[in-house]
C-alpha positions in Angstrom: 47.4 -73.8 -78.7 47.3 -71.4 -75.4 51.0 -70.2 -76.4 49.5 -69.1 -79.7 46.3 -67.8 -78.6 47.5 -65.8 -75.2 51.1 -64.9 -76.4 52.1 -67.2 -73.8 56.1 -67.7 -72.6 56.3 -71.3 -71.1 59.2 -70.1 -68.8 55.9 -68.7 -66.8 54.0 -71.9 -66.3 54.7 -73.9 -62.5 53.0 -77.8 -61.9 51.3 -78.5 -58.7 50.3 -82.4 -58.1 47.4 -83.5 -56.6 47.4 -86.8 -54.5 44.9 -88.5 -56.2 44.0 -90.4 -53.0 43.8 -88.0 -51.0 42.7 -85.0 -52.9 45.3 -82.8 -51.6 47.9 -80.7 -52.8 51.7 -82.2 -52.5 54.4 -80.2 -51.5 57.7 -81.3 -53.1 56.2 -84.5 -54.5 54.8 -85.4 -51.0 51.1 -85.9 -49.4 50.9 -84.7 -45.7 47.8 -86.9 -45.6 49.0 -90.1 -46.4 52.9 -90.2 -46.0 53.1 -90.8 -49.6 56.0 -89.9 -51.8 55.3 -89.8 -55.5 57.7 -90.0 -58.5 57.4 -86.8 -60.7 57.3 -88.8 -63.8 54.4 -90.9 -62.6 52.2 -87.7 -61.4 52.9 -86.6 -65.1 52.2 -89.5 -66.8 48.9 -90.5 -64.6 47.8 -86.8 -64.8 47.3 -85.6 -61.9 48.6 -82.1 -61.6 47.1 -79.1 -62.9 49.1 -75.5 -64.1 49.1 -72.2 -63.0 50.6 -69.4 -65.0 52.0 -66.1 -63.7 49.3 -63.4 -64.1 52.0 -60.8 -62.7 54.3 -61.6 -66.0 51.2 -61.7 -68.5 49.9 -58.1 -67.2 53.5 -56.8 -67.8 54.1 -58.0 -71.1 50.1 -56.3 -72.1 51.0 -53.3 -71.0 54.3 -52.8 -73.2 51.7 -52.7 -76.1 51.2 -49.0 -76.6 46.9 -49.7 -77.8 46.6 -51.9 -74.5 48.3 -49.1 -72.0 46.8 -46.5 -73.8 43.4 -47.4 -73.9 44.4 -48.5 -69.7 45.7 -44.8 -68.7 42.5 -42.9 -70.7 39.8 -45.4 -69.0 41.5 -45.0 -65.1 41.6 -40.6 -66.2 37.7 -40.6 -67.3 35.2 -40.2 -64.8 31.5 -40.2 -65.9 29.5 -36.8 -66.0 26.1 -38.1 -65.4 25.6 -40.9 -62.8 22.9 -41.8 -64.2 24.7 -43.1 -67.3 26.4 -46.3 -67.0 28.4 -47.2 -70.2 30.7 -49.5 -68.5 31.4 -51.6 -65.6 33.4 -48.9 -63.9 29.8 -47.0 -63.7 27.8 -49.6 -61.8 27.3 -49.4 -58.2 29.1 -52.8 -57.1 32.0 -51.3 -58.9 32.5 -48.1 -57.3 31.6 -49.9 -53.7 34.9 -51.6 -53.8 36.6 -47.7 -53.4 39.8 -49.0 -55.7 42.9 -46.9 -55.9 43.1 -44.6 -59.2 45.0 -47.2 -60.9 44.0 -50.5 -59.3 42.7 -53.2 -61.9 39.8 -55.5 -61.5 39.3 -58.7 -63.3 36.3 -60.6 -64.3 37.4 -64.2 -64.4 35.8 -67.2 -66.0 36.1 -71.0 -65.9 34.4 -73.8 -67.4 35.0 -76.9 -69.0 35.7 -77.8 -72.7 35.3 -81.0 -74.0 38.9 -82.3 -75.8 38.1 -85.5 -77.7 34.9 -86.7 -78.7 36.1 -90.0 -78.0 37.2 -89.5 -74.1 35.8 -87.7 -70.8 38.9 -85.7 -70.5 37.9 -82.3 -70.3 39.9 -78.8 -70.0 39.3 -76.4 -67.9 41.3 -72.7 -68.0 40.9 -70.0 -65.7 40.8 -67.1 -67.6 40.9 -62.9 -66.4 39.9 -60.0 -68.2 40.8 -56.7 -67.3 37.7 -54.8 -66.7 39.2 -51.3 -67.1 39.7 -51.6 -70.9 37.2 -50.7 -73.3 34.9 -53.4 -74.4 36.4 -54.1 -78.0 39.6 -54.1 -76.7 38.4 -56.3 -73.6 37.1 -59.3 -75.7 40.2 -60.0 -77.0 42.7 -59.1 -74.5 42.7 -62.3 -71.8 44.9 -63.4 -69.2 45.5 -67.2 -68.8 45.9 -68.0 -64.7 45.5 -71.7 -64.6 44.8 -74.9 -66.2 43.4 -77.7 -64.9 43.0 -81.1 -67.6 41.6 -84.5 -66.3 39.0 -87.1 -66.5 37.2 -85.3 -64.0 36.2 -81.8 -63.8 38.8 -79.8 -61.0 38.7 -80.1 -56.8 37.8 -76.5 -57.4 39.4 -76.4 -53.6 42.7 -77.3 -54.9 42.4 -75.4 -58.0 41.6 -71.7 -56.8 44.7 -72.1 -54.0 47.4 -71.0 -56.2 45.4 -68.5 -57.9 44.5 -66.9 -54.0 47.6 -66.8 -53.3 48.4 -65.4 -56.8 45.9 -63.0 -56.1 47.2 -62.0 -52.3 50.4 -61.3 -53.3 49.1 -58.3 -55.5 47.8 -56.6 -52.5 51.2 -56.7 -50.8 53.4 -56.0 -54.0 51.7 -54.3 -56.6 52.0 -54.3 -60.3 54.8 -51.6 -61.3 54.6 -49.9 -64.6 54.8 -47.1 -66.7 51.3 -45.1 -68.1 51.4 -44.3 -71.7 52.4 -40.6 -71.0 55.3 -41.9 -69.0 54.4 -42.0 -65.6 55.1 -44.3 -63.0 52.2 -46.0 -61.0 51.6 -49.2 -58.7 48.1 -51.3 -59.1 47.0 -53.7 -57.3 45.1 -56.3 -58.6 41.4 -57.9 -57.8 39.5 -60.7 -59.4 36.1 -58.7 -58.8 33.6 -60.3 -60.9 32.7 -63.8 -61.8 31.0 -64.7 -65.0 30.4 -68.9 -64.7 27.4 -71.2 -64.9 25.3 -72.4 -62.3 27.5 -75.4 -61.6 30.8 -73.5 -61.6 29.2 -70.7 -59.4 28.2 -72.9 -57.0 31.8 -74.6 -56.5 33.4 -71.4 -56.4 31.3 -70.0 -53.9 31.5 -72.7 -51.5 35.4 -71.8 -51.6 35.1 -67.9 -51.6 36.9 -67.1 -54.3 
């Protein structure tokens, strides 16, 4: 359904288990915590992992689409005439406090659960990115899917947001490369700026500083 939806390519999807004991993270199929070693065949079939995808990838293959980069390159040119106008998120105060680069890219990112089967508590839960620099009609469409968490339980949102920190780091230190509309190179890094979650969400996101 995702692949469909998000144009996604599988190659850029990586598994992280969970020690369901232990509520930690494993590295190489091993809990730190408990000594434990666990099969991968039996952390798939149990469920407990969760998937990330790579944003990096995702943002690369949007801006090969002419509309997307277009519509990108025109919104980081424009700069409001009247201050006292705000249009879009790039005019608000918070916005212009973080002091971006000309072509840095904010997110808003969004998670929450969905219900799969009437008939069982599983539940899904994707964390999703828009980019914040693209027009409104183009930003309700365009999404970026940076993990996926599915389980009986809602997510450890301390194991969940890890990856996706880390994701997110690595932005700062290596920049997205690519090439504006009108053919010039640039480098932007990347920042989830805005959260739009419910009360519940908000709360367990906060608590791990997202």
């Amino acid at each position: 359904m995702f692949q469909k939806l998000l144009n996604l390519d599988f190659s850029w999807m990586q598994f992280h288990y969970i020690c369901r004991k232990c509520e930690s993270l494993l590295e190489s199929f091993f809990c730190k915590l408990c000594q434990q070693v666990y099969p991968e065949k039996k952390l798939k079939e149990d469920g407990d992992y969760f998937l990330t995808f790579d944003v990096r990838k995702q943002l690369e293959c949007l801006l090969e689409d002419r509309e997307i980069n277009s519509a990108l390159t025109k919104s980081f040119e424009t700069v409001s005439r009247n201050p006292q106008v705000i249009s879009e998120i790039q005019d608000g105060m918070l916005y212009k406090s973080q002091q971006l680069g000309t072509y840095d890219i904010s997110c808003t990112y969004n998670t929450d659960g969905v219900r799969v089967f009437k008939s069982s508590s599983h539940s899904m839960w994707p964390f999703l990115l828009s980019i914040n620099e693209l027009p409104y009609q183009l930003r309700k469409y365009v999404t970026v899917l940076g993990a996926l968490w599915f389980g009986y339980k809602k997510p450890t949102m301390k194991l969940f947001l890890t990856p996706i920190v880390r994701m997110r780091n690595q932005f700062q230190d290596d920049p997205l490369k690519w090439t504006t509309i009108d053919r010039r190179s640039v480098s932007s890094r990347i920042f989830f700026l805005v959260g739009s979650l419910d009360s519940p969400a908000r709360f367990e996101i906060m608590q791990d500083a997202l």
